[in-house]
N, C-alpha and C positions, 0 to 999 in steps of 0.2 A: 728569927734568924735574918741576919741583914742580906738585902739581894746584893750577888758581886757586881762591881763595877765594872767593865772593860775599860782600859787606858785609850782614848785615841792614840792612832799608831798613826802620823804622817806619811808614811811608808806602806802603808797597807797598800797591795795593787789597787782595791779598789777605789781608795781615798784619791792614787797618784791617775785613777782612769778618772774620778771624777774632776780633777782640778783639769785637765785637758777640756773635757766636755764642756767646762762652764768657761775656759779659756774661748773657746770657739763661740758659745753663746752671748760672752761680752764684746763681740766685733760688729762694725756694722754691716747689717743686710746690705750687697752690692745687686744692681741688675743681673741677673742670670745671662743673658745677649751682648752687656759690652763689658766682659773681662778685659783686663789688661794682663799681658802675657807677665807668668811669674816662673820660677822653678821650686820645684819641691815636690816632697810625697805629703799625705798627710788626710784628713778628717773634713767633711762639709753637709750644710745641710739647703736645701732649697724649698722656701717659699710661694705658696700660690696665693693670689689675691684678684682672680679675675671674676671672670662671668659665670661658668661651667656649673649650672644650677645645681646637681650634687654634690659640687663642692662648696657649698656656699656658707656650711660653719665654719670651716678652714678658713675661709676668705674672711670670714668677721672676724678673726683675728688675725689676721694679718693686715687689714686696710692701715691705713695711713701713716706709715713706718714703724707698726706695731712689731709686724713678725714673731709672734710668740707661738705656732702651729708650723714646726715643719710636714710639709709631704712626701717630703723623703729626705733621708741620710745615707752618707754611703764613705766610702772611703778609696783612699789612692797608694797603692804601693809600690814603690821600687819593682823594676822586672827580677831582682834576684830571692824577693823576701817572699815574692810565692812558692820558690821553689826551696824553701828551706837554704837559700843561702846566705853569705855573712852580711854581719848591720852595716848599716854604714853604706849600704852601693849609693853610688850616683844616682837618686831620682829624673836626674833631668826634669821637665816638665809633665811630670804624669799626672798630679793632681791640676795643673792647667787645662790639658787633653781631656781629664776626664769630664772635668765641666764641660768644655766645651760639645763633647759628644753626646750628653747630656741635652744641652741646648738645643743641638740639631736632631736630635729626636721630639723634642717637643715645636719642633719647627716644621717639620713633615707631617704634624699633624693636622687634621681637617678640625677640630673643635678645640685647640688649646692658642692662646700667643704667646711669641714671647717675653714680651713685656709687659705680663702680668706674673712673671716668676722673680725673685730674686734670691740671694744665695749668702751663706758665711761659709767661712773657708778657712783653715786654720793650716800651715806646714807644721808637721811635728815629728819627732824623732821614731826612723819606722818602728819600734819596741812596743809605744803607744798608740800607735794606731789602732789595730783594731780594737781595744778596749775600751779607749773613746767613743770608736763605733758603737761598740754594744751597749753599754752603757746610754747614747743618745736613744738608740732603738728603746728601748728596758724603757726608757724616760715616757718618750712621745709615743709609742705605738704608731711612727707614720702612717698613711694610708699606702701607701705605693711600697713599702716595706713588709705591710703585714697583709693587708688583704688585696692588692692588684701590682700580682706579680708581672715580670717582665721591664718593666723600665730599666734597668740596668742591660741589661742583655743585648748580647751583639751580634751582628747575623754569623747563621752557623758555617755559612762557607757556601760553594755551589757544594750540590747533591748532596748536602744535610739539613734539609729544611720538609723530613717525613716528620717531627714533632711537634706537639701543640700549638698553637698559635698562642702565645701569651696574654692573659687576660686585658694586661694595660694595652697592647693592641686591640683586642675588640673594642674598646673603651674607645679609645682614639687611635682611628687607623690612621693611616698616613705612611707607613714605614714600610720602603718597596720589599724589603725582605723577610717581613713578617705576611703579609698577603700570600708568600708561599707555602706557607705552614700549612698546616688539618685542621682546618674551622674547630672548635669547640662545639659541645651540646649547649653552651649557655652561650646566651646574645646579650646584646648592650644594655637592652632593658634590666635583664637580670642582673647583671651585676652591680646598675644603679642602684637597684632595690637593695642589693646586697650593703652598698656605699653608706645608704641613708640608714638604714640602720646601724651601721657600726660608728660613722660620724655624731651621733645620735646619742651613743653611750660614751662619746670620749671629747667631743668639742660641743656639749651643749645643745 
């Protein structure tokens, strides 16, 4: 018995999330620190290549305008398409903001520069966003995505800061509003160790 074929379907969500993804990967890495202001929603990923000795398989792929190891992916959406509203709103500059804050977190920090990050950034239609997203995730297993949470994360407000301190702050503190958080049972050593192992089985 002959095995069935399946037809590539162009149209397949998955097909249409991955031409987005690999849209975003054929752009070139910009510095993460001197964006030029743009508008739009949409999909990015940033690049480390500095010193930070547990990140140092990362960095061997990314030195010399390699960038093939993102450290993290993330995405940018409209204020309406989180809340279940229509396509199409205005983005304004949300995926500019979002780098940007982005940056000034890795800028408060005591062990990271910023001129050892850089970034691709894709505007896309809000429908494909997050697909793109997952997809890039699904791809790379970033490290800041999957195992040192918190980089994304924005302070909780006054008198909301009784919850964990997020791991990527222990890592690198530096961020006045994480300092308020409940210490964790694990410290920086730990979760190096945690690093080097998982770098370990994914960057070589």
């Amino acid at each position: 018995m002959s095995a069935e074929i399946i037809p590539f379907n162009p149209l397949d969500k998955a097909n249409l999330g991955a031409s987005v993804a690999e849209a975003l990967l054929a752009r070139p890495a910009i510095p993460l620190g001197d964006l030029s202001e743009f508008r739009g929603a949409g999909i990015y990923a940033i690049y480390y290549s500095g010193g930070f000795a547990p990140y140092a398989p990362i960095a061997r792929l990314n030195v010399k305008g390699a960038h093939r190891m993102p450290i993290y992916v993330g995405k940018a959406v409209p204020a309406g398409s989180r809340k279940g509203g229509v396509l199409d709103a205005n983005p304004g500059k949300v995926l500019f903001k979002r780098l940007c804050e982005h940056a000034d977190s890795i800028r408060a920090t005591s062990n990271l520069r910023i001129e050892d990050f850089a970034c691709r950034h894709l505007v896309v239609d809000d429908i494909w966003i997050p697909l793109g997203e997952s997809l890039l995730i699904a791809r790379f297993s970033p490290l800041w995505n999957s195992l040192i949470d918190g980089f994304g994360n924005h302070d909780p407000g006054s008198g909301r800061h009784a919850g964990m301190r997020p791991r990527w702050d222990v890592l690198h503190p530096g961020r006045a509003w994480a300092s308020k958080c409940k210490d964790r049972q694990e410290n920086a050593s730990d979760i190096k160790r945690e690093v080097l192992n998982f770098l370990g089985n994914i960057a070589g």
